[in-house]
C-alpha positions in Angstrom: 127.7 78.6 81.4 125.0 79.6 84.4 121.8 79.9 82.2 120.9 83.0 84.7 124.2 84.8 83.5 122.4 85.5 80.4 120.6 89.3 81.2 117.2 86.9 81.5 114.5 89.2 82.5 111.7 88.2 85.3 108.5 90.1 86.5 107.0 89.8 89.9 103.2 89.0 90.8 101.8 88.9 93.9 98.5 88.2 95.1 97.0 88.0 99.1 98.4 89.2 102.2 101.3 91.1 103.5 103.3 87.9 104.1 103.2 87.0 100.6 104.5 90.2 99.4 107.6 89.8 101.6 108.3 86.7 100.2 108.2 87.9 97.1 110.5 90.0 97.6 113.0 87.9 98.5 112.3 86.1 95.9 113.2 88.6 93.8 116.8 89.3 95.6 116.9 85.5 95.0 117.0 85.6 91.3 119.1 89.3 91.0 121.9 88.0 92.9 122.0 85.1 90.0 122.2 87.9 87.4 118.0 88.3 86.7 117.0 91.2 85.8 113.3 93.0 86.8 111.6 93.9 83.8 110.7 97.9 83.2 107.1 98.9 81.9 107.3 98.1 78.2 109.8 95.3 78.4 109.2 91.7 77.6 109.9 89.3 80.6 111.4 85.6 79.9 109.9 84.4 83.3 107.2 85.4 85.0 107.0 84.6 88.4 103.6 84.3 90.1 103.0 84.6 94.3 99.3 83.1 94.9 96.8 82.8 97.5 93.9 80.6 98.4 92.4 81.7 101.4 89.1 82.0 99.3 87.7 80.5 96.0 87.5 84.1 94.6 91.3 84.0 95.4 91.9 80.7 93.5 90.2 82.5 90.7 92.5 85.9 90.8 94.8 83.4 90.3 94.2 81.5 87.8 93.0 84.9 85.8 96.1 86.5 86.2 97.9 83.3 85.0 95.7 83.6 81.9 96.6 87.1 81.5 100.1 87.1 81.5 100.0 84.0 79.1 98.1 86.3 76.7 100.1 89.6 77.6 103.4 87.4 76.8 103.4 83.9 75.6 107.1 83.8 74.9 107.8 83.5 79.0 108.3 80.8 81.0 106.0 80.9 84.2 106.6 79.8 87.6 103.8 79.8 90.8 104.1 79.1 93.9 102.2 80.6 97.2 99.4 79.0 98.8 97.2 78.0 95.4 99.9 76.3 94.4 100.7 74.0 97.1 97.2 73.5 97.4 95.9 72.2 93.9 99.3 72.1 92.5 98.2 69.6 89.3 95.1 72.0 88.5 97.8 75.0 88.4 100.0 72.9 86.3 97.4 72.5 83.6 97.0 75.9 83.3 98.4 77.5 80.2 102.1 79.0 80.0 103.1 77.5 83.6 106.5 76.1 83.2 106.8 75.0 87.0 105.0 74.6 90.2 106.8 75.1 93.4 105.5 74.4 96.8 106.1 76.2 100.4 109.3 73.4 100.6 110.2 74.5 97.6 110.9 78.2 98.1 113.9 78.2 99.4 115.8 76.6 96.5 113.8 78.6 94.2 116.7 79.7 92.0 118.1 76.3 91.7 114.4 75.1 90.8 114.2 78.1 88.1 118.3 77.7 86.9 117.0 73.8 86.0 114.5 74.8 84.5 116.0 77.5 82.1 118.7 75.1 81.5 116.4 72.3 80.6 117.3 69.9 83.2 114.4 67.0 83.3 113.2 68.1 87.2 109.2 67.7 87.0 106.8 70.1 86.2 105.3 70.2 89.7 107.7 70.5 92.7 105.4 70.4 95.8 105.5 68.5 98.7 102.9 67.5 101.2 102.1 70.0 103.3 102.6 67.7 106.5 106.4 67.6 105.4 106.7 71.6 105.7 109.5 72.2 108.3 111.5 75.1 106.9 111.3 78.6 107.8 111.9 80.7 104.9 113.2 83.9 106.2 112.0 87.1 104.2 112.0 91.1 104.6 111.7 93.6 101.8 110.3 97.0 101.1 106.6 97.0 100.3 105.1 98.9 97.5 105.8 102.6 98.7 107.8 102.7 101.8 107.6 100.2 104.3 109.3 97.1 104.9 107.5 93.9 105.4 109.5 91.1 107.8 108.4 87.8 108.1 108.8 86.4 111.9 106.2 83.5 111.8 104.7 81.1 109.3 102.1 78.2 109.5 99.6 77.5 111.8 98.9 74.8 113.8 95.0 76.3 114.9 93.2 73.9 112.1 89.3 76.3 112.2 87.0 74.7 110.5 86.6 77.3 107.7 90.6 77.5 106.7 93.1 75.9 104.9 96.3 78.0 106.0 97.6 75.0 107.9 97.4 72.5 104.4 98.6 75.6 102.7 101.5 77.1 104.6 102.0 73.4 107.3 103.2 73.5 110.9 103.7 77.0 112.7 107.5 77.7 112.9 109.3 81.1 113.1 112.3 82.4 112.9 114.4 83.4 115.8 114.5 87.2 117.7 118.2 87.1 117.0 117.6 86.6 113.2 114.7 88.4 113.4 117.0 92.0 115.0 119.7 91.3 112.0 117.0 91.2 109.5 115.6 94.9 111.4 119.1 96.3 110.8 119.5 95.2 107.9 116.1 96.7 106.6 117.2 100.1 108.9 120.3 100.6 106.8 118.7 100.1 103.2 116.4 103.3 104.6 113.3 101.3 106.0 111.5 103.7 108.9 108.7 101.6 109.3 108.4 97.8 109.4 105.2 95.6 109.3 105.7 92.0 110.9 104.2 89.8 109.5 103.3 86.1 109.4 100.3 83.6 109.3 99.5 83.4 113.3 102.3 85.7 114.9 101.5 85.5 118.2 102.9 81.9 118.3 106.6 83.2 117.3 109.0 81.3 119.3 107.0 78.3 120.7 109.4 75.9 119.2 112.6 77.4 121.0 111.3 78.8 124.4 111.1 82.4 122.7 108.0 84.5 122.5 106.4 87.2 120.4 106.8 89.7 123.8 110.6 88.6 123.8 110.9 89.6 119.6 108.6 93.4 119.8 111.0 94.1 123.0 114.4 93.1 120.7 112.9 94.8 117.6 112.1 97.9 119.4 116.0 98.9 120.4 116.7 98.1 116.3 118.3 102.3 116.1 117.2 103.4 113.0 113.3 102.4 112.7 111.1 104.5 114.0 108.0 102.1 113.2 106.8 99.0 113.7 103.1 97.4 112.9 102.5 94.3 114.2 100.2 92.9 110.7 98.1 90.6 112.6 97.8 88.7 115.8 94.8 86.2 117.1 92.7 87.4 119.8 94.1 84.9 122.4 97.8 85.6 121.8 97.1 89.5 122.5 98.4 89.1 125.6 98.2 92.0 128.2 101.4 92.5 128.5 102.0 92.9 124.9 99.4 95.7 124.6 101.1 97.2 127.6 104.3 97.2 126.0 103.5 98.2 123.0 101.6 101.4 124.8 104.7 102.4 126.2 107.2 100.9 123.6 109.3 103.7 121.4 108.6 102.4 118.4 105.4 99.9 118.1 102.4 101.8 116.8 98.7 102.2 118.3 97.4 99.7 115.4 96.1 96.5 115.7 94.8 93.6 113.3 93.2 91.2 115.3 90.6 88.6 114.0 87.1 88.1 115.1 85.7 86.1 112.4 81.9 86.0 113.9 80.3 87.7 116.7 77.9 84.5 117.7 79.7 82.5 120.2 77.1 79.8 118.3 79.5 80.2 115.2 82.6 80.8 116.9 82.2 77.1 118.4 81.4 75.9 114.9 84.3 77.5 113.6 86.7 76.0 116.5 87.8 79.9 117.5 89.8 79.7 120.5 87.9 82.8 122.6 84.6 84.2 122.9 82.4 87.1 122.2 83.2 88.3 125.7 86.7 87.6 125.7 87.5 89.3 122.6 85.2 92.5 124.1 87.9 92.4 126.8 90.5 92.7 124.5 89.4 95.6 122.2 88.4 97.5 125.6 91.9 96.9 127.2 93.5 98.3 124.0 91.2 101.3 124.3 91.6 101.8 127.5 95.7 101.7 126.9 96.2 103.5 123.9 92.4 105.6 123.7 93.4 106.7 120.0 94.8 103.6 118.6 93.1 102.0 115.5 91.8 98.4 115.3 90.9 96.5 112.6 88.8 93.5 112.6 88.3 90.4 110.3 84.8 88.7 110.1 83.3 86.4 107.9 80.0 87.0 106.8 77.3 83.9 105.7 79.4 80.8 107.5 77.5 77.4 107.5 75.5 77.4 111.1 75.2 81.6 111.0 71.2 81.3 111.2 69.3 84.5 110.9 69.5 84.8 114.5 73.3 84.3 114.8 73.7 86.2 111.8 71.8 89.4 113.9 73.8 88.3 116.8 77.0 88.8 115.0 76.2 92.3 113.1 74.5 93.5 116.8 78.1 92.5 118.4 80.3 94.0 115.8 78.3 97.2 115.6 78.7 97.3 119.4 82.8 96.9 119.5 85.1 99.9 119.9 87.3 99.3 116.9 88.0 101.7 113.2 87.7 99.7 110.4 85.7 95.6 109.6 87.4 93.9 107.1 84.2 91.9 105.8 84.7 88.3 104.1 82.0 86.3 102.6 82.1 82.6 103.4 84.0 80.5 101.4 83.3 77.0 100.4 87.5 75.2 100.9 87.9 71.8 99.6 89.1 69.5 102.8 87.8 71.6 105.4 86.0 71.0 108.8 83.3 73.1 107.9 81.9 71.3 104.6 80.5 68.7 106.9 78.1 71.0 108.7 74.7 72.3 108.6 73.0 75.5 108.1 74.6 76.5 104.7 73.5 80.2 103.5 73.1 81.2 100.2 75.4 83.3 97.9 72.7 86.2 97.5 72.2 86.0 101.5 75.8 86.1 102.1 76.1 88.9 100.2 73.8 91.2 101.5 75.1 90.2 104.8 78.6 91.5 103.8 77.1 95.0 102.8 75.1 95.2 105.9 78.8 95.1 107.9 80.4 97.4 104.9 77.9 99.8 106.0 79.0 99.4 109.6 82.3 99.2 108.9 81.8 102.8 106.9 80.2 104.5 109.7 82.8 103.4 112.1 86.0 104.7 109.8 84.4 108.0 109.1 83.4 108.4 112.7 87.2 107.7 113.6 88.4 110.3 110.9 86.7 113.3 111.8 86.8 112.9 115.3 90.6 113.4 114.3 90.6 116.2 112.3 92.3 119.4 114.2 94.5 116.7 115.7 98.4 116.5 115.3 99.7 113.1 114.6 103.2 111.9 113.4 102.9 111.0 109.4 105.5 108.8 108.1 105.3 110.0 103.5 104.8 107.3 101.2 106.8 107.1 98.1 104.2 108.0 94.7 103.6 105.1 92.9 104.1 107.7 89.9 104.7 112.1 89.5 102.0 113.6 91.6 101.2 116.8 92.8 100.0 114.9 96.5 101.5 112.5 98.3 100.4 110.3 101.3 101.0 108.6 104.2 100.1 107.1 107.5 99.6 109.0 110.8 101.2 106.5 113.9 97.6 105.1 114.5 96.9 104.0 110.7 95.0 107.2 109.4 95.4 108.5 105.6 96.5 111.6 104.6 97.1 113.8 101.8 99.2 116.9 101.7 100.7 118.5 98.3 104.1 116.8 97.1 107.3 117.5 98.7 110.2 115.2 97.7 112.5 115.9 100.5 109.5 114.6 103.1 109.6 111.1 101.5 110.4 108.5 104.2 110.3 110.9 106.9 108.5 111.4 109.9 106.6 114.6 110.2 104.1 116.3 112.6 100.6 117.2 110.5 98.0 118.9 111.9 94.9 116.5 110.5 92.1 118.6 108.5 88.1 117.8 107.1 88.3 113.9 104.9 89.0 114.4 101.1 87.9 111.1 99.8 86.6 108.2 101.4 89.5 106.8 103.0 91.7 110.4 103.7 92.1 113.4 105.6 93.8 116.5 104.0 96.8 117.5 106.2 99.1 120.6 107.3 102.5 119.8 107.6 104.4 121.2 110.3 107.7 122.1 110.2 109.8 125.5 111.2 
């Protein structure tokens, strides 16, 4: 008898970024279709299936911690990990307590074979990881996110090798999947109700290098898809943002004003160090092109704060540029220490306390900016897409086409549509109120 014919039960837990949580969710259609079953709140799970990440230490620590937790929470379950942790340290996860099984990037797409074994009590190894140089497989993956959006995977890997990062030991070579998989996966998604889809992947921009195909060719495909009326674009590298792509995506029907793009430092010093592929004044170019297209669009920007070789005067350098830049929202990172990197074999290494008061100097930049870009909004009327509530709530939210939070009170027939809102004053931190506007 098929062990997974037996009502087993299996909870889902994902840590890190957008990509991650797509793949989890096809891992989770994975293990349904072989008769699993997602536990409820209250219910006791025989597996529990843990997603990881490792771009950070404090990452590897989330990680291990949650491991610990759910060992405690249920130590009658089996549990398997796999994600970027895992294929990085795989015999340190192993030893942690409760883990059944280790599974590597090859690994996920035979993951319900892997698991079946296992449950059956097949002798298969406790750690199931390859090297990361043997990583050739694209694993597709699309699924609804949290609330209301659909994440779909086009890219994974990265061939870039900065100093700082492990991504291309963790995830191996860039490889995608193709725009014609790609548009089936879109229609797919547009028929189980998605409205809004986030592409994702670890360096997008290089979807298609492998074929002849390229990230222009898949956002022009994607954008005919009837049936979405959204698409993000999660992330894409500085030098990849190619003008045409923010042309198209200023005129496109679907592609919204939003933009994730990297800067990681704004020393040019520390930008060498790091073996970034642009600038200070390149990148300038590119958030004043996207202006200058799309004059209400939101940018986001990564930067890392405190990396070996950011000296006091690089460190002003960088704080001076990013305060200067036309973008919404810094999403600040403290410099982490990554076994095997580039980077450990440099000088110029700052100090824990330094780093973090360098990372609250860019918060408070990074404040100034989003609340600046919020109320110059407010009297505005933007297009909100309504989030499913994660639970019964007099409010709901969503997302204005350029990235922008807002609350109005709870209407159940608005959820996953589009609606015009005319924007009000911020309620919290991160929100505006909102007046919806329909006849």
């Amino acid at each position: 008898m098929n062990p997974c014919t037996l009502q087993h039960r299996v909870s889902f837990h994902t840590l890190g970024c957008k990509l991650n949580f797509a793949e989890s969710s096809t891992f989770a259609r994975m293990l349904t279709d072989k008769g699993w079953v997602r536990t409820q709140a209250g219910e006791e799970p025989d597996l529990c299936l843990v997603n990881t990440c490792s771009v950070t230490e404090a990452a590897d620590k989330k990680g291990r911690q949650l491991i610990r937790m759910l060992h405690r929470r249920h130590p009658g379950a089996r549990i398997v990990v796999t994600g970027c942790y895992a294929q990085l340290k795989p015999a340190e996860v192993a030893e942690l307590p409760g883990v059944s099984l280790v599974l590597g990037q090859a690994q996920k797409a035979e993951m319900a074979s892997f698991i079946e074994k296992m449950m059956a009590g097949e002798e298969q190894g406790a750690v199931q990881v390859d090297d990361f140089k043997s990583i050739r497989t694209f694993v597709p993956a699309c699924g609804r996110g949290e609330r209301t959006r659909f994440w779909l995977k086009v890219q994974d890997g990265c061939d870039y090798w900065c100093s700082y990062c492990t991504i291309p030991m963790a995830r191996g070579r860039s490889r995608s999947a193709t725009v014609a998989d790609c548009v089936s996966q879109a229609r797919q998604a547009a028929a189980a109700g998605a409205r809004e889809i986030v592409l994702t992947g670890v360096n997008v921009g290089e979807f298609g290098r492998e074929r002849g195909e390229t990230f222009l060719d898949l956002i022009k495909a994607l954008d005919e898809v009837e049936g979405v009326e959204r698409y993000r674009i999660s992330s894409i590298e500085p030098n990849l943002l190619t003008p045409s792509i923010m042309e198209y995506v200023a005129s496109s029907r679907a592609f919204m004003p939003h933009f994730h793009v990297p800067l990681q430092s704004g020393s040019d010093a520390v930008l060498r160090l790091m073996r970034r592929r642009y600038d200070t004044a390149f990148f300038a170019s590119c958030m004043e092109s996207i202006r200058s297209l799309m004059p209400h669009a939101f940018i986001g920007v990564d930067i890392i704060a405190g990396a070996r070789g950011e000296t006091p005067q690089e460190w002003e350098k960088s704080l001076a540029f990013a305060a200067s830049l036309p973008v919404q929202q810094l999403h600040v990172f403290p410099y982490s220490e990554r076994p095997g990197t580039r980077a450990l074999g440099l000088e110029g290494a700052v100090s824990n306390e330094e780093k973090h008061r360098r990372v609250s100097r860019l918060i408070e930049v990074s404040e100034k900016k989003y609340d600046s870009f919020m109320r110059a909004a407010s009297g505005t009327v933007r297009p909100v897409l309504w989030e499913q509530p994660h639970d019964d709530s007099s409010v709901m939210h969503g997302f204005t086409d350029n990235y922008l939070r807002v609350e109005a009170p709870f209407r159940a027939s608005l959820i996953n549509t589009v609606t015009p809102v005319r924007l009000g004053q911020p309620v919290d931190a991160g929100c505006l109120g909102g007046e919806i506007l329909l006849p």
